[in-house]
N, C-alpha and C positions, 0 to 999 in steps of 0.2 A: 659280544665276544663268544658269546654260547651258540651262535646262530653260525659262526663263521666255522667252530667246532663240528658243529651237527653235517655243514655240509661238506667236509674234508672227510669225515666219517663217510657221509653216503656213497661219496666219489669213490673210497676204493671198495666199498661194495656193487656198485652198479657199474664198475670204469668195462668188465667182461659183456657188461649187457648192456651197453651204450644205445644202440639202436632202438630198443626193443623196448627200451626206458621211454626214448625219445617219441615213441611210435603210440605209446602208451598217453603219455602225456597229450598228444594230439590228438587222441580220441578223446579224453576228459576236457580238453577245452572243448570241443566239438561238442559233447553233451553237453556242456553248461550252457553254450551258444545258443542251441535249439532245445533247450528248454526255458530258455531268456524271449526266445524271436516266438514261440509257441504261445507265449502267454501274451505279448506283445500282438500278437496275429489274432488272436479274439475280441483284443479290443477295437483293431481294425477294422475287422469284418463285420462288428456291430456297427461303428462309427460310420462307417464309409463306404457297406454294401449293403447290408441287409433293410436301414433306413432308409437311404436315398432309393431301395432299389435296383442299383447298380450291381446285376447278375451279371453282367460279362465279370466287373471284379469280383464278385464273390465266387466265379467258375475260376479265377486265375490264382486267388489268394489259396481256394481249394486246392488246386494243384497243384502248385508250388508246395504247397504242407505236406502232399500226398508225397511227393516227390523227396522232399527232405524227411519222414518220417522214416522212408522206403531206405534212404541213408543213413538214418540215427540208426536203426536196426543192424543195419549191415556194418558199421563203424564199432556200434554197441559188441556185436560179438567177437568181431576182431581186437577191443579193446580187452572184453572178457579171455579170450585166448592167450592172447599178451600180458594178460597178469596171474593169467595160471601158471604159463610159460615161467613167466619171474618167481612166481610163489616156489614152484616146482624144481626150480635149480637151485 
């Protein structure tokens, strides 16, 4: 009952910043994501490159890492901006 309270309260506080709520929340799934597959992707690249040897995978799991770090960065301060934004109105 208290859970159904809390989010009839949030609603007419964020109902003006819908979007920005929503934009917001996309990025925090997205860091938990790639900090779940991050940690996941070490144990990979032990298991399954660096022992068998298999350097083409561990050039691809590399890159692919490089690649979504190069995201989480870019997603990170757009999420940072989107909650100063909300803090700030």
């Amino acid at each position: 009952m208290e859970l159904i309270w809390f989010f009839k309260t949030l609603k007419k506080y964020i109902a003006d910043y819908k979007w920005q709520f929503i934009l917001l929340f996309i990025c925090l799934i997205f860091d938990a994501a790639f900090d779940s597959i991050f940690r996941a992707s070490l144990k990979f690249i032990i298991d399954a490159a660096i022992v068998p040897q298999n350097y083409r995978l561990l050039v691809l799991i590399l890159s692919l890492l490089a690649v979504g770090a190069f995201l989480y960065i870019c997603i990170g301060v757009l999420g940072l901006s989107l909650g100063a934004r909300l803090i700030g109105n």
